[in-house]
C-alpha positions in Angstrom: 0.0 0.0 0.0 1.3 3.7 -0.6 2.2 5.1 2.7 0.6 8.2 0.8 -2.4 6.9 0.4 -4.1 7.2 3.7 -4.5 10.9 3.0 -4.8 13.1 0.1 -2.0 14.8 -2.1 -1.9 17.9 -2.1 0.0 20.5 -4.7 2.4 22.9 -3.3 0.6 25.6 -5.1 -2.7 24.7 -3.3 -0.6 25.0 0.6 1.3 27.8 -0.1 -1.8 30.4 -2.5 -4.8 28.5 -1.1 -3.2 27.2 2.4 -3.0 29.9 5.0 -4.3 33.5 3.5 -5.5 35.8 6.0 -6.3 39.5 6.1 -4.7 42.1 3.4 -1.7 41.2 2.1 -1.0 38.7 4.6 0.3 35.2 3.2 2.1 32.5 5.2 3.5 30.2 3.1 3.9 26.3 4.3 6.7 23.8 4.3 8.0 21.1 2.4 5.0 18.4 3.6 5.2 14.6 2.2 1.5 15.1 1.2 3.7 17.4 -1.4 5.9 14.1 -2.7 5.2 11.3 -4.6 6.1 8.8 -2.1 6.3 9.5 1.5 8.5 6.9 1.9 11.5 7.6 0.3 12.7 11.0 -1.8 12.1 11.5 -4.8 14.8 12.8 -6.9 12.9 13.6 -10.0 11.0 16.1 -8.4 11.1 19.3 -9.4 12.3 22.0 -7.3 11.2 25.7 -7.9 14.1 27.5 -9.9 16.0 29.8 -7.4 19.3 32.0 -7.5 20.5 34.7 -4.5 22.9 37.0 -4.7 25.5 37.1 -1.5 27.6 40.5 -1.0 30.4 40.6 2.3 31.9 44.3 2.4 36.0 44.5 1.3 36.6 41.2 0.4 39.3 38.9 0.8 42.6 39.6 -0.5 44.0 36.7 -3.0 47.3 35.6 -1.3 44.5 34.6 1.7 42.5 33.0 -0.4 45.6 30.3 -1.4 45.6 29.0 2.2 42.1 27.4 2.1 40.1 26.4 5.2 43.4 26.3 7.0 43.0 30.4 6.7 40.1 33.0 7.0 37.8 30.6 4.8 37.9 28.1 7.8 33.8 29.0 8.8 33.1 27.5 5.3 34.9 24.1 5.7 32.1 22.3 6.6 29.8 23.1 4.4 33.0 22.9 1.6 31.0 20.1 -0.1 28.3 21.9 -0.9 30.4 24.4 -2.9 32.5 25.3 -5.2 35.1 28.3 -4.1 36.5 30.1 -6.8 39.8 31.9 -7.0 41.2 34.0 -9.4 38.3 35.6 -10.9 39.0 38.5 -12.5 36.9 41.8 -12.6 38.9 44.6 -13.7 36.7 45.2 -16.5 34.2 46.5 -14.2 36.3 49.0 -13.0 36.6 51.2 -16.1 36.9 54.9 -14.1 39.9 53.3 -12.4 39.1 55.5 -9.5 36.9 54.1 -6.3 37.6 49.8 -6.7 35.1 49.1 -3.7 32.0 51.0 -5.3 32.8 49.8 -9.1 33.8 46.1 -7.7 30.9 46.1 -5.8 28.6 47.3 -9.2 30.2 44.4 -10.8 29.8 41.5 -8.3 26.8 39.5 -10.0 26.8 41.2 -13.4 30.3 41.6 -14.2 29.9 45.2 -15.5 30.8 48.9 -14.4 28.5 51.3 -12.5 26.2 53.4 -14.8 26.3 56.4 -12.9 25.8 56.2 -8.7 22.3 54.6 -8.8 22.7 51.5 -11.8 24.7 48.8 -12.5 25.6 48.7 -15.8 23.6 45.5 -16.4 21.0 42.9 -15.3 22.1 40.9 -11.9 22.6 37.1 -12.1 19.6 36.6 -10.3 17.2 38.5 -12.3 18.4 36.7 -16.1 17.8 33.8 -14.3 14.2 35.2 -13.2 13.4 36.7 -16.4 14.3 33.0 -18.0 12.2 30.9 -15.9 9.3 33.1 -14.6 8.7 35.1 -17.7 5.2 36.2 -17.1 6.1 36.7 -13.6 6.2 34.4 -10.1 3.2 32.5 -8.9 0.3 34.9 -7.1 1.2 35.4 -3.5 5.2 35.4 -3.7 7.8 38.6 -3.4 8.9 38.7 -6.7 12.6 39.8 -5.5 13.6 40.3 -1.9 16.9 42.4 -1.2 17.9 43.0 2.8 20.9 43.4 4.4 23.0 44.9 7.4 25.4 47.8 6.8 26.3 51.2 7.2 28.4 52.7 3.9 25.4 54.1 2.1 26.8 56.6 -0.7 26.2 54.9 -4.0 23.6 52.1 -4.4 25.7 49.6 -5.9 27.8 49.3 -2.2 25.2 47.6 -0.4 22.1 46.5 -3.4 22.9 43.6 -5.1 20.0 42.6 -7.4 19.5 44.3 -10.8 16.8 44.5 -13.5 17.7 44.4 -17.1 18.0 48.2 -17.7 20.3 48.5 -14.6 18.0 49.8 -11.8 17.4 48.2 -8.4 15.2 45.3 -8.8 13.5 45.8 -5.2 14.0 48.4 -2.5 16.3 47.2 0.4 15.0 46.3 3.6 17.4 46.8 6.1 15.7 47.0 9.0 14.4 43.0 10.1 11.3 44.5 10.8 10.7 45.7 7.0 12.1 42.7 5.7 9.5 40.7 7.3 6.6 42.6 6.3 8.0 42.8 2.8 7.5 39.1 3.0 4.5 38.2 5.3 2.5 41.2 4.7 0.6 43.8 7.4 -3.0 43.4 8.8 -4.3 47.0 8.5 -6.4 47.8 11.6 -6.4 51.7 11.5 -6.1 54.8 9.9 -2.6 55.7 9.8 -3.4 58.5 12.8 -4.8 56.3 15.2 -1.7 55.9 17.3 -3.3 53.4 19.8 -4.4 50.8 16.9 -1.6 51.5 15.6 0.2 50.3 18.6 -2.3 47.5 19.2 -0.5 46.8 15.8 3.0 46.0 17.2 1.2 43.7 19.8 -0.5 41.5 17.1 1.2 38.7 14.9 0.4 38.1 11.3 -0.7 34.7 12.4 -3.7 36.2 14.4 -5.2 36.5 10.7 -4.9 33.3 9.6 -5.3 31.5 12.9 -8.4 29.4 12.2 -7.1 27.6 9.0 -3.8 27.1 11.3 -6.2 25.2 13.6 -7.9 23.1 10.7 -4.2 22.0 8.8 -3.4 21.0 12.5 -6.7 19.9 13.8 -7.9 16.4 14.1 -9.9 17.2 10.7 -6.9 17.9 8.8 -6.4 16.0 5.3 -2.3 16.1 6.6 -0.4 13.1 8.4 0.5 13.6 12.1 4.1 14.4 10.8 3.2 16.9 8.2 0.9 18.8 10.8 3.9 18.5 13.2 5.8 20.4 10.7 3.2 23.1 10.2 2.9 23.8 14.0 6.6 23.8 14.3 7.2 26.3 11.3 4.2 28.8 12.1 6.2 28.6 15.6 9.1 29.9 14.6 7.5 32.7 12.1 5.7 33.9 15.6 9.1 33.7 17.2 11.1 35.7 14.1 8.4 38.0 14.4 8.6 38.9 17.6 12.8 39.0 17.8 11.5 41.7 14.8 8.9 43.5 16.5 10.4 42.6 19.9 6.3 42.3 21.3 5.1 42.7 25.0 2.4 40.4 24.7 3.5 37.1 23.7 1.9 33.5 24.4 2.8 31.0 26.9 6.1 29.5 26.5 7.1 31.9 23.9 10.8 32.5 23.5 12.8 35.5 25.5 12.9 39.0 23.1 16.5 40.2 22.4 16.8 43.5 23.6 15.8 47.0 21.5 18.3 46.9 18.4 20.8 49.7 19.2 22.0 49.1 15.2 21.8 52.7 13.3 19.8 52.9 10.2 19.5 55.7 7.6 21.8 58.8 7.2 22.3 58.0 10.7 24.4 55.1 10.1 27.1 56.7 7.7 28.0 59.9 8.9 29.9 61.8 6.4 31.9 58.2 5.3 33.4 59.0 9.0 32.3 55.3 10.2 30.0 54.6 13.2 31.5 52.7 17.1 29.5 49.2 17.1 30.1 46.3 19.0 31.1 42.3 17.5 27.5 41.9 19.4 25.5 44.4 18.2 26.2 43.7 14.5 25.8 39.6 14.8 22.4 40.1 16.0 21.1 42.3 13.7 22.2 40.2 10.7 21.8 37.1 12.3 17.7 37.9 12.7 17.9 39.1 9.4 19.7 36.0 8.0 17.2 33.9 9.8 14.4 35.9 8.4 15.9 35.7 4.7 15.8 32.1 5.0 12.6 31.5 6.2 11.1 33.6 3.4 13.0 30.9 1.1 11.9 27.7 3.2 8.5 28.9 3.2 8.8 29.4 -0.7 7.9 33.0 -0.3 10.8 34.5 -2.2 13.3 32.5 -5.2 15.0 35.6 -6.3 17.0 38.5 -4.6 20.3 39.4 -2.7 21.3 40.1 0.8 24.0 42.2 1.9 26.3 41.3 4.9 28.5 44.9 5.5 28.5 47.5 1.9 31.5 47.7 -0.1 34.3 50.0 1.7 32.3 49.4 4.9 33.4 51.4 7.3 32.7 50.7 10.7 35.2 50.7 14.1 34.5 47.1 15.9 34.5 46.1 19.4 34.2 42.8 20.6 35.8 39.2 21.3 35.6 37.0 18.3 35.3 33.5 18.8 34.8 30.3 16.3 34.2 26.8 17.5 34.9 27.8 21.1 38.4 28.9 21.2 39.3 32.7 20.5 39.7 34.1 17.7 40.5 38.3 18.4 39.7 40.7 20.2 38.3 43.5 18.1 39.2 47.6 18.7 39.8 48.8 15.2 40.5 52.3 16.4 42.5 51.6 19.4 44.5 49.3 17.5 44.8 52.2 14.4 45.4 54.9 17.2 42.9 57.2 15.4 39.4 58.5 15.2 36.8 58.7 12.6 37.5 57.0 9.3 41.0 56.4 9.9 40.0 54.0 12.8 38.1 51.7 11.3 38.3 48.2 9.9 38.0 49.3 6.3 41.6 50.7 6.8 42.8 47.0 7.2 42.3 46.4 3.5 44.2 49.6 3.0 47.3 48.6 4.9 47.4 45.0 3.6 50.9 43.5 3.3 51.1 40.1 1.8 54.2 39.9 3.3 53.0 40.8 7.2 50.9 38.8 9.1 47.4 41.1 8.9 46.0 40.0 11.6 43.1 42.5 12.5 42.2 42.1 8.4 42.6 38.4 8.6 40.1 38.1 11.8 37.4 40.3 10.5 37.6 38.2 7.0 37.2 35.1 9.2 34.7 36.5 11.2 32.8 38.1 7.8 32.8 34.1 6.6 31.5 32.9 9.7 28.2 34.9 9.3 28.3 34.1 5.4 28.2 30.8 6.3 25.7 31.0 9.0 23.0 31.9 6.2 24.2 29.6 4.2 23.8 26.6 7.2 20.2 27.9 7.6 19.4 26.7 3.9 21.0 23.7 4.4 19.3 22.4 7.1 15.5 22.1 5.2 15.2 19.2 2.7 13.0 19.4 -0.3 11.0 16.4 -2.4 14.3 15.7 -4.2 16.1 14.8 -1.2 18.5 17.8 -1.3 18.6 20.7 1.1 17.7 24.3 -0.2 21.4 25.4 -0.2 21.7 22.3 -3.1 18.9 23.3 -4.6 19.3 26.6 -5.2 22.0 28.9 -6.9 23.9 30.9 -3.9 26.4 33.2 -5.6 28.7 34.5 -2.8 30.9 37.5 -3.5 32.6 40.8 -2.8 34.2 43.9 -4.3 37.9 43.3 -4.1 40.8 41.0 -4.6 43.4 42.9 -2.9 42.7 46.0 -1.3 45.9 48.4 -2.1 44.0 50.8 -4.2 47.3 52.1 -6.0 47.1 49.2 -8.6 43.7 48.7 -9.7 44.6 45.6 -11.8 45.9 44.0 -8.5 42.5 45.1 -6.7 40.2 43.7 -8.8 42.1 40.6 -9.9 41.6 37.4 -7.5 37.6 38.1 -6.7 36.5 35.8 -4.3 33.6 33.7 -5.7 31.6 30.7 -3.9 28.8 29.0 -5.5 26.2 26.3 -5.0 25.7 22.8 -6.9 22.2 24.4 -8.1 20.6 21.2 -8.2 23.9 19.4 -9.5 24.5 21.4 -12.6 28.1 22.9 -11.2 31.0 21.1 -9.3 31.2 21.6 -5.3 33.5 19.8 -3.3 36.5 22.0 -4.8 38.5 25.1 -4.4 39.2 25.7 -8.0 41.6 28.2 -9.7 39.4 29.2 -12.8 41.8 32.2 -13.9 38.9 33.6 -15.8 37.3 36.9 -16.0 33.6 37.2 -14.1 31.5 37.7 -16.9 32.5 34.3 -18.6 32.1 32.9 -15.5 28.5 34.0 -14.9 27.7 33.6 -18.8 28.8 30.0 -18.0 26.1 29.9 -15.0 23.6 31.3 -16.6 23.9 28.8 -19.4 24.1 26.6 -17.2 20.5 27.1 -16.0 19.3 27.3 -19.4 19.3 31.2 -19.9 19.9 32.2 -23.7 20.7 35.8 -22.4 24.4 36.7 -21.2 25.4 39.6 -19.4 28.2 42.3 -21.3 28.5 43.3 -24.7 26.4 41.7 -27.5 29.7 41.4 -29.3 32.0 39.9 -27.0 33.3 36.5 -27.4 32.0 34.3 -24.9 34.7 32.1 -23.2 33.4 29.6 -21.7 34.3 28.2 -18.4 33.6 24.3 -18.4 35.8 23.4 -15.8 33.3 24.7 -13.1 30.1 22.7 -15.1 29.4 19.1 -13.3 
């Protein structure tokens, strides 16, 4: 008998449109349930997963003579999930930094579409994530989802390109960011609207409520005793709708919560807005403060992917030329790592004390400590996303993180601004298996520029469009196909 058989199938289009829509905009999307697979019994490979690619961005990147040293170096946080990717060195970008004049906003422009800036609000071409949209959904995602979803946590806010990563085909932004977790998560689960926008105690009534409050009664029928879902599938509705009522409330940090509900983290000191970049001059922040923030965010990000809300977008962990003075102990794995004081250990103030200055100073023939620990500690957080998607399994018996296309990358190779050939040579590049169409399991040395690289991706995924100049000659790079 088909273990499925003692209750219905249902579509994943049915659970996530049809399942649990409340009020307004509100939509909670549902996990991966074996009333979704073919055969509760056993995976089934031949699924077909949704079509997904995000965009990863870590501020000042890692210079390439640390890059040669491998998990024994600063790239140590993503050993073990080295299987599961493919880490790419000597990538070069110095076509995308045509002006010669500012590496970290140019670099940054070109990570994921391999082209310069087009002026201080455009890339100067589509993101990787958006061909791949445009290829796949082109009459647009199914009813319900956030068509792109860009978030992130940093500071260095002159020129767009430093800290949005996701571009539309003429070169604008293809979604506003949402830097605050708050934002994020109402960019992705909606609002319920209970007032006029003057009514300042709805409003606050507002803050006390959960999105969930709207679609509470269909919660209790999908995990009722009338549900058409096994005991383990309603298990794992209860358990996810759990944690969207805990993300939202580390988000909106509520005073009323239900019994048993998990502690709030205190009010987020983290500036946002003009606020947070004063004049380039950096802001103080502590190791603490900054891991929190983007570790909510991270965990919020995710969610929106598990729960099949979002397949598209980027998410930004510190702009390009971040500038930022850090406090803290740094610790991986239990033993420590550093103890952060940028300006202390600078012995200056204002933008000369801060960590961005590390990339400025760096000496391939000194140790570089303070720039190797904050790289380190940048890959540690990179890689705490990135464990997030690997720890849901889909119908095909992979994770997310195997599933979809992760592009990780920054906007430098070097840091020593006065050769910009050297800087934008050696651009660290990670990617995902996406669904076993590239090679993971390797750190490869592809010596070949970005744009043949993603060309070769994009391909790949079965896009007939290719990012640069309509006359170029593509070269592609078949060494990184599986």
């Amino acid at each position: 008998m088909n273990p499925s058989d003692n209750h219905p199938r249902l579509s994943r289009r049915t659970m996530l449109v049809g399942g649990l829509k409340g009020l307004g905009a509100v939509t909670i999307g549902l996990p991966l349930l074996e009333e979704m697979m073919l055969s509760s019994a056993v995976a089934a490979p031949n699924i077909d997963v949704p079509m997904r690619a995000f965009n990863i961005f870590f501020g000042l990147g890692i210079p390439a003579p640390l890059q040669t040293e491998g998990f024994d170096g600063v790239l140590e946080p993503l050993k073990p999930l080295g299987d599961k990717l493919l880490i790419m060195r000597n990538v070069d970008q110095v076509r995308c930094d045509e002006s010669g004049i500012n590496a970290h906003f140019d670099g940054a422009s070109g990570a994921f579409t391999a082209e310069p800036p087009s002026g201080e609000a455009k890339s100067g071409g589509p993101s990787i994530d958006q061909v791949i949209r445009k290829t796949h959904y082109p009459k647009g995602l199914p009813t319900g989802m956030v068509p792109t979803l860009v978030g992130g946590t940093f500071f260095r806010r002159s020129r767009v390109s430093r800290y949005v990563h996701s571009y539309n085909q003429d070169g604008t932004v293809a979604a506003t960011m949402q830097e605050r977790p708050r934002d994020l998560f109402e960019r992705v689960f909606g609002t319920v609207t209970l007032s006029a926008e003057g009514d300042q105690d709805l409003r606050r009534m507002r803050l006390r409520r959960s999105v969930l409050d709207s679609v509470v009664e269909q919660y209790k029928f999908f995990t009722g005793k009338a549900s058409p879902l096994g005991s383990a599938s309603r298990g794992r509705v209860a358990d996810h709708l759990d944690r969207v009522r805990e993300f939202e409330q580390r988000a909106f940090e509520m005073k009323e919560r239900l019994p048993g509900s998990p502690d709030l983290p205190p009010r987020s000191t983290v500036l946002h807005g003009g606020v947070a970049d004063p004049g380039g001059e950096g802001i103080d922040i502590t190791l603490d403060e900054l891991t929190a923030e983007w570790r909510l965010m991270a965990d919020l990000y995710a969610l929106a992917i598990e729960l099949d809300r979002v397949r598209f977008g980027s998410l930004t962990f510190l702009a390009a030329g971040e500038r930022i003075r850090l406090t803290g102990d740094y610790e991986y794995e239990g033993r420590k790592i550093f103890q952060f004081n940028d300006a202390t250990q600078h012995n200056a103030s204002g933008s000369s004390g801060c960590s961005h200055e590390w990339w400025h100073q760096f000496n391939p023939k000194k140790k570089n400590e303070q720039l190797r620990a904050h790289a380190h500690m940048k890959m540690r957080e990179v890689a705490y996303f990135l464990h997030r998607l690997d720890e849901t399994q889909e119908a095909n018996g992979k994770s997310l993180l195997e599933n979809s296309l992760i592009t990780v990358s920054t906007e430098s190779g070097d840091g020593r601004h006065n050769d910009v050939k050297r800087e934008l040579s050696g651009v660290f590049h990670a990617i995902t298996g996406a669904g076993g169409r590239f090679k993971t399991g390797q750190i490869m040395d592809v010596d070949a520029e970005g744009i043949d690289v993603y060309n070769t991706m994009l391909g790949a995924l079965g896009s007939e469009d290719r990012l640069g100049p309509a006359d170029r000659e593509p070269n592609h790079v078949d060494g990184i196909l599986a």
